[in-house]
BALUMKOL-42427 format. One record per residue (C-alpha): residue in one letter; residue number from 0; chain; x, y, z. Coordinates in steps of 0.2 Angstrom, whole numbers, always signed. Example, Ala and Ser with C-alpha at 12.3 -4.5 7.8 and 13.67 -1.06 7.14 Angstrom:
2
@code = a	pos = 0	unit = A	xx = +62	yy = -22	zz = +39
@code = s	pos = 1	unit = A	xx = +68	yy = -5	zz = +36
END
This chain:
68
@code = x	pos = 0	unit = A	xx = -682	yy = +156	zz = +553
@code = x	pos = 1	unit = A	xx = -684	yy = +169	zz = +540
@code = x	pos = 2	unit = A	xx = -669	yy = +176	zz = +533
@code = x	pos = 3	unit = A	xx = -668	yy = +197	zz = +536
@code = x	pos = 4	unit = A	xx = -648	yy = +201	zz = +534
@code = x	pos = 5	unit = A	xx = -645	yy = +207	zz = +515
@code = x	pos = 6	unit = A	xx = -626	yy = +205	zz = +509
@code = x	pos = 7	unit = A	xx = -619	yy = +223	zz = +517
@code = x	pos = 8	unit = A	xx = -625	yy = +219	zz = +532
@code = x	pos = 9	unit = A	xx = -617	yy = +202	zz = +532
@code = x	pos = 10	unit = A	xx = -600	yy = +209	zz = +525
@code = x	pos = 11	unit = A	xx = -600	yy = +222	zz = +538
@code = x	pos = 12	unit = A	xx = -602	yy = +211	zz = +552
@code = x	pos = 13	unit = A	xx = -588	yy = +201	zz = +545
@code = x	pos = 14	unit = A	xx = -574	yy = +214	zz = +542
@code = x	pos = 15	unit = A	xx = -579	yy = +218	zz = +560
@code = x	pos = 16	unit = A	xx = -575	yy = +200	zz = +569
@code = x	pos = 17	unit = A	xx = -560	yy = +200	zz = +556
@code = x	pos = 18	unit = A	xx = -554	yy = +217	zz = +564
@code = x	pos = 19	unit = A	xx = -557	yy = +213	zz = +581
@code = x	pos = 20	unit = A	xx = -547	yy = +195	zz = +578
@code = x	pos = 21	unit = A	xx = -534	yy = +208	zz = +572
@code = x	pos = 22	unit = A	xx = -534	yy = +217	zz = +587
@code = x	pos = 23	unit = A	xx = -530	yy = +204	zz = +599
@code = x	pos = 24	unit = A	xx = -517	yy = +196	zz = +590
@code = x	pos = 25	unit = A	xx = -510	yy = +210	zz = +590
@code = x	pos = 26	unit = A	xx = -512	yy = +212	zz = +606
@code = x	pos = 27	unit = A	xx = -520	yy = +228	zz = +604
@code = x	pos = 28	unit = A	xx = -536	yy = +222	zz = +617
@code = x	pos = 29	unit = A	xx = -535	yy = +212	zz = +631
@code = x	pos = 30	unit = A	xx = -543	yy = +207	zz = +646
@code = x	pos = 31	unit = A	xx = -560	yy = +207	zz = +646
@code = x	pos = 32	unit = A	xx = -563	yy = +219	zz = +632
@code = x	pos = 33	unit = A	xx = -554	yy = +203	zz = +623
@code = x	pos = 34	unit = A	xx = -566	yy = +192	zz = +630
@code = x	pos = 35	unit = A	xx = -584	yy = +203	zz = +629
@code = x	pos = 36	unit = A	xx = -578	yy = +209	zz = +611
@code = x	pos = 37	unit = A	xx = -573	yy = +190	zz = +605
@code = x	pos = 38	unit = A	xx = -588	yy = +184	zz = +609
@code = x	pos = 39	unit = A	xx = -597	yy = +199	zz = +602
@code = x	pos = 40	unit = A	xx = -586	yy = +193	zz = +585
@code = x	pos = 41	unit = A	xx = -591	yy = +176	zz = +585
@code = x	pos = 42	unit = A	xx = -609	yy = +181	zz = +587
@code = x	pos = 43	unit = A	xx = -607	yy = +191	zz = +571
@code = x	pos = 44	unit = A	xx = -599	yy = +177	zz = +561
@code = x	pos = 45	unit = A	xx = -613	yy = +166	zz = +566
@code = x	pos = 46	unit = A	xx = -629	yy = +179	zz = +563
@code = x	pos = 47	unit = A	xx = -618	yy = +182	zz = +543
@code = x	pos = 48	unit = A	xx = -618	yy = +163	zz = +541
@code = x	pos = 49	unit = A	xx = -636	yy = +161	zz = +544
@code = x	pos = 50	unit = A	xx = -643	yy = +178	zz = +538
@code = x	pos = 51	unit = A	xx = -652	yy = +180	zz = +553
@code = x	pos = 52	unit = A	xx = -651	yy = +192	zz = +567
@code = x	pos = 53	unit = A	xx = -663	yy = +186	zz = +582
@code = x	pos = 54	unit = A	xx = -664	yy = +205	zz = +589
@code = x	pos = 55	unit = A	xx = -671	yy = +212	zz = +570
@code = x	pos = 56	unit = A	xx = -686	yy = +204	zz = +573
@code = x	pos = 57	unit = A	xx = -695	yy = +212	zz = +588
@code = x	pos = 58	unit = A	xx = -690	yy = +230	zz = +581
@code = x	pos = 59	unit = A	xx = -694	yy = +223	zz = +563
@code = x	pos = 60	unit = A	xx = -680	yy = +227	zz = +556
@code = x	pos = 61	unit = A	xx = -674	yy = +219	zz = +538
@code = x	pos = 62	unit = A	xx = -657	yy = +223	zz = +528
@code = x	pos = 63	unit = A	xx = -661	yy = +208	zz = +516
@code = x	pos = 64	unit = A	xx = -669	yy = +214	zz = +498
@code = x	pos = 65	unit = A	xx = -685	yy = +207	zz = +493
@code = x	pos = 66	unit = A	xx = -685	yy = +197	zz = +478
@code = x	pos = 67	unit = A	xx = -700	yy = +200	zz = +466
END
């Protein structure tokens, strides 16, 4: 699997899982906006990890810097 996240893709995914684990422990979302946008979070935190993203490849998308 060939890495294609570059570092600003990564961060953003992760400041948005963050704020969404904000949001329910405030309380803020609930129900199963909770449930689709949590799973939506962990997604992101897995796809930053790796620095992959399975749905860049068909539309061959790729954030991640080439190094020369």
């Amino acid at each position: 699997m060939k890495k294609n996240m570059g570092i600003t893709d990564r961060l953003l995914r992760i400041v948005a899982a963050v704020i969404v684990a904000i949001l329910y422990y405030n309380n803020l979302i609930s129900g199963t906006v909770a449930i689709v946008l949590g799973v939506l979070a962990v997604v992101f935190v897995l796809t930053s990890f790796i620095s992959f993203c399975p749905l860049y490849t068909p539309f061959g998308i790729n954030t991640r810097k080439s190094i020369k």
